[in-house]
N, C-alpha and C positions, 0 to 999 in steps of 0.2 A: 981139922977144924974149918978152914975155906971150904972143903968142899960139902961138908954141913950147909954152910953160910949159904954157899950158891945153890943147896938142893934146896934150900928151905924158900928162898928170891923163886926158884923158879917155880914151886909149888905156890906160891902167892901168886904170881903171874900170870899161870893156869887157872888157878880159882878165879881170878878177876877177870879174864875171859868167858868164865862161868857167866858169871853173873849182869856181863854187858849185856847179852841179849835177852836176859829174862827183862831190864831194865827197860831195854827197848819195847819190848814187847807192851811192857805195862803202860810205859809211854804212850807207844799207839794205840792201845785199848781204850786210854783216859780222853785222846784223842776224837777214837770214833766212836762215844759214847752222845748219845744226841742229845741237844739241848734243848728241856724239857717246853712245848708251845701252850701258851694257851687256847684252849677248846675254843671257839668258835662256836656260838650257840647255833643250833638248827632250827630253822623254823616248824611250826609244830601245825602240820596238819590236819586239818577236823576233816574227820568224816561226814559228808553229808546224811542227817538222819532222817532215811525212809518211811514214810508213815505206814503203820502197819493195820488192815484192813480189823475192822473190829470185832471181834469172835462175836456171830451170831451167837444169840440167846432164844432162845425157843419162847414165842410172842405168848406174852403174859393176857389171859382171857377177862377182857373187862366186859360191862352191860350191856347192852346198845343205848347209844344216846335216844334219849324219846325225842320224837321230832311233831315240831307241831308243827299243828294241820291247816293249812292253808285255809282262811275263811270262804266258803263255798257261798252264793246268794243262794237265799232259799229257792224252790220251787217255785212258790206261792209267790215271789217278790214282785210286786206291780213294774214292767217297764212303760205303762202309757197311761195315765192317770185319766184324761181327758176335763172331763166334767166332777172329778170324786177330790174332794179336797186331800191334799195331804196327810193332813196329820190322823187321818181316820183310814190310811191306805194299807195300813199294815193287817186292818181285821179281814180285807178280801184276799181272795185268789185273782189271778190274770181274769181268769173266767168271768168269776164274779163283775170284776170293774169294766169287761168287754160289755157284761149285759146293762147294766148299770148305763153305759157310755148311749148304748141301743136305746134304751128307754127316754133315756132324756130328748135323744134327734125323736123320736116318735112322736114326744109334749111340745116339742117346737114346733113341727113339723103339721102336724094334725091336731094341737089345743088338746087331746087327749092322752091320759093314758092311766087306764080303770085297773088298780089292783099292778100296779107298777111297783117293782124293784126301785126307788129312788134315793137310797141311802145315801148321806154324807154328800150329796151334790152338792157343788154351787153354782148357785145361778143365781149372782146379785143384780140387781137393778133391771128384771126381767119384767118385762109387758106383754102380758098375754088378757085375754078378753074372752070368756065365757068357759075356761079352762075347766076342765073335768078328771079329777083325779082320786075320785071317788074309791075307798080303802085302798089307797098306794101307799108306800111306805115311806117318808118324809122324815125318819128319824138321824138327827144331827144333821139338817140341811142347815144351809146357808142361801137365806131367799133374800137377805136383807134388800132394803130400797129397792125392791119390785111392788110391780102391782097390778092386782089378778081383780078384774074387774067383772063382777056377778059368777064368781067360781065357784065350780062344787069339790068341796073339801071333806063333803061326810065320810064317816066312819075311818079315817085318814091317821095316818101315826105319825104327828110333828111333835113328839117328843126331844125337847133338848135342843128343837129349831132355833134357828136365829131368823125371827119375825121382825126386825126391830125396823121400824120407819116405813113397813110393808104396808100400801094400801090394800085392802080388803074389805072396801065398802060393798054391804048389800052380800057377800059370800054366806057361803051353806056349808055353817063347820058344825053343826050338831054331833053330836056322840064321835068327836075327835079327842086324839089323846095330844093333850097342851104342857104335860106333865115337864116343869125345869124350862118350856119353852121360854126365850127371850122375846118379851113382847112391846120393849119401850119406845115408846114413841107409836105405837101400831095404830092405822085409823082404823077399827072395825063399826063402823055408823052403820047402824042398818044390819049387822051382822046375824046367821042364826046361829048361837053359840050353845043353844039347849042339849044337855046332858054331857055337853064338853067337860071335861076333866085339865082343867087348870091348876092343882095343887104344886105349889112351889111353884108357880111361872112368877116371870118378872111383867108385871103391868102399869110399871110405873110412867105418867103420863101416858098413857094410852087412851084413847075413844070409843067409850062406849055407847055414847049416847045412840038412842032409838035399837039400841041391841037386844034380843033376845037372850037374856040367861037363865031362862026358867032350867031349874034339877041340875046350873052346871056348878060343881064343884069350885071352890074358891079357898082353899084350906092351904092357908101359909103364904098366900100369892100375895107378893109386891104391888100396892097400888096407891104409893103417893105421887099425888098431881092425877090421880084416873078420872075421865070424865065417865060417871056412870050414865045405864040407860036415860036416869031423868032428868038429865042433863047436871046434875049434884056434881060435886069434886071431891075428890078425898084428899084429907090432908096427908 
């Protein structure tokens, strides 16, 4: 029976030598099991974005833009007027207003000029004396307050002239065209104004007196205040 007793002690005693180092063991496992950290956030890098070149497109076919045209001066446009008024400069060429410019120096120059290019001149407040411009063309002058003393005006084209205040005492305007001419105030005393065509001129206050107007036309013409040839006034 003892020796039961002491086989059974020392079988216990063995076993519990068993089991010490499994306990140890566990122990040091529990030991170096690491204590859980917390994460530490990382910072979060961005990638720089690259710009990426732009996929050509094959160019879309539009119209041509119309492109305007730069205003060109005419050929024709006067750069020296001289003697030719303005507002009538647009009807010549250079040419034109070069001869135009010629003719006038020739009437100043020599009192004459028979069958002369005079269009559109001016030449206000002009004195000449015994002036001969016998069929020149006088049409849209500007002679105002001149004064042509014993001149010859026949067969002459002052159509649309501005006569107005112009002496032309004693002149030789027969078979002249006076057509729309501006005649107010005009002295023609002594005038020969026969077969003149005066329809629509303005003669208002003008002087007629001692004027010849045998066959001249007077159809529509302006003449209050006109002193007629017999010295009469019209109202």
């Amino acid at each position: 029976m003892k020796k039961i007793t002491r086989l059974s002690i020392a079988l216990l005693m063995f076993a519990a030598t068993l089991e010490y180092p499994q306990a140890g063991l566990q122990q040091r496992a529990i030991a170096q099991t690491p204590t859980p950290q917390p994460e530490t956030p990382q910072p979060q890098i961005i990638q720089p974005q690259i710009p990426q070149p732009p996929t050509s497109q094959p160019p879309t076919s539009q119209p041509p833009t119309p492109q305007t045209p730069t205003p060109q001066p005419k050929a024709d446009d006067p750069k020296n007027l001289g003697y030719v008024s303005p507002e009538f400069a647009e009807k010549f060429s250079q040419q034109q207003i070069d001869q135009i410019n010629a003719n006038v120096e020739t009437l100043l120059l020599t009192q004459s000029c028979v069958r002369c290019d005079l269009r559109a001149v001016k030449l206000v407040n002009l004195r000449l004396k015994n002036a001969i411009v016998t069929g020149a063309d006088l049409s849209d002058a500007n002679l105002s307050g001149s004064r042509f003393e014993i001149s010859d005006f026949v067969n002459t084209n002052l159509a649309r002239a501005d006569l107005s205040g112009v002496e032309l005492i004693g002149a030789r305007i027969s078979n002249t065209n006076l057509r729309k001419a501006n005649l107010t105030g005009t002295n023609l005393d002594g005038a020969d104004l026969r077969f003149a065509d005066l329809r629509d001129a303005n003669l208002s206050n003008a002087n007629l007196r001692n004027a010849n107007i045998d066959g001249a036309s007077l159809d529509r013409a302006s003449m209050g205040g006109t002193t007629m040839p017999d010295g009469s006034k019209k109202q």
